[in-house]
C-alpha positions in Angstrom: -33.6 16.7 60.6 -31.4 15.7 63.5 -31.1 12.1 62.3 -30.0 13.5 58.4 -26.7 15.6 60.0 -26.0 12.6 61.7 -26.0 10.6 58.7 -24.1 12.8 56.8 -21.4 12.6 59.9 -21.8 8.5 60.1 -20.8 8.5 56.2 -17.9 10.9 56.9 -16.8 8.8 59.8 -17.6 5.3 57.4 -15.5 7.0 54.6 -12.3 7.9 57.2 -13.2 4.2 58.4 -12.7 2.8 55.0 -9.4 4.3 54.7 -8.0 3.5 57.6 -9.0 0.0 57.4 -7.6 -0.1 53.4 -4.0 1.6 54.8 -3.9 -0.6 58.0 -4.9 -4.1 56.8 -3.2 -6.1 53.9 -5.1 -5.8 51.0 -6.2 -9.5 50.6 -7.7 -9.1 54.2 -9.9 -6.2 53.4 -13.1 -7.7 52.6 -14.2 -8.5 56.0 -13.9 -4.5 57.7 -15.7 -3.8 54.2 -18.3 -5.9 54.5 -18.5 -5.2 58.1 -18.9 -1.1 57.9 -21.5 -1.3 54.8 -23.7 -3.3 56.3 -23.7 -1.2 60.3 -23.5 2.1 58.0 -26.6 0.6 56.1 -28.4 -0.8 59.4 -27.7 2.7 60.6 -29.6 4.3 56.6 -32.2 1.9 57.0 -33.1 2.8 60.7 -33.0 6.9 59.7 -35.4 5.9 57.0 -37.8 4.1 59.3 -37.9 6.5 62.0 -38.6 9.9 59.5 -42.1 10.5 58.6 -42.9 10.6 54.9 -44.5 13.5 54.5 -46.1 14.1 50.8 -46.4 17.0 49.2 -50.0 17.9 47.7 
């Protein structure tokens, strides 16, 4: 449960990232930060996935 409001705070913090980056770098150089946040902020989804037991329902 922990690692979900986390989450939800890393994508507000990836989203105020994204803008940032799209007001403070020149629009033909935005691909890299881009690139660069999706794939930490997807690291990051991939690891809360991992670590969360699946628990099905019955």
């Amino acid at each position: 449960m922990l690692l979900k409001k986390v989450f939800m705070r890393g994508y507000i913090i990836y989203v105020i990232a994204l803008i940032i980056g799209w007001l403070v770098v020149e629009p033909k150089d935005i691909f890299l930060p881009v690139i660069t946040l999706t794939l930490i902020f997807g690291v990051f989804n991939i690891y809360i996935f991992l670590k969360t037991p699946n628990v099905k329902k019955q």
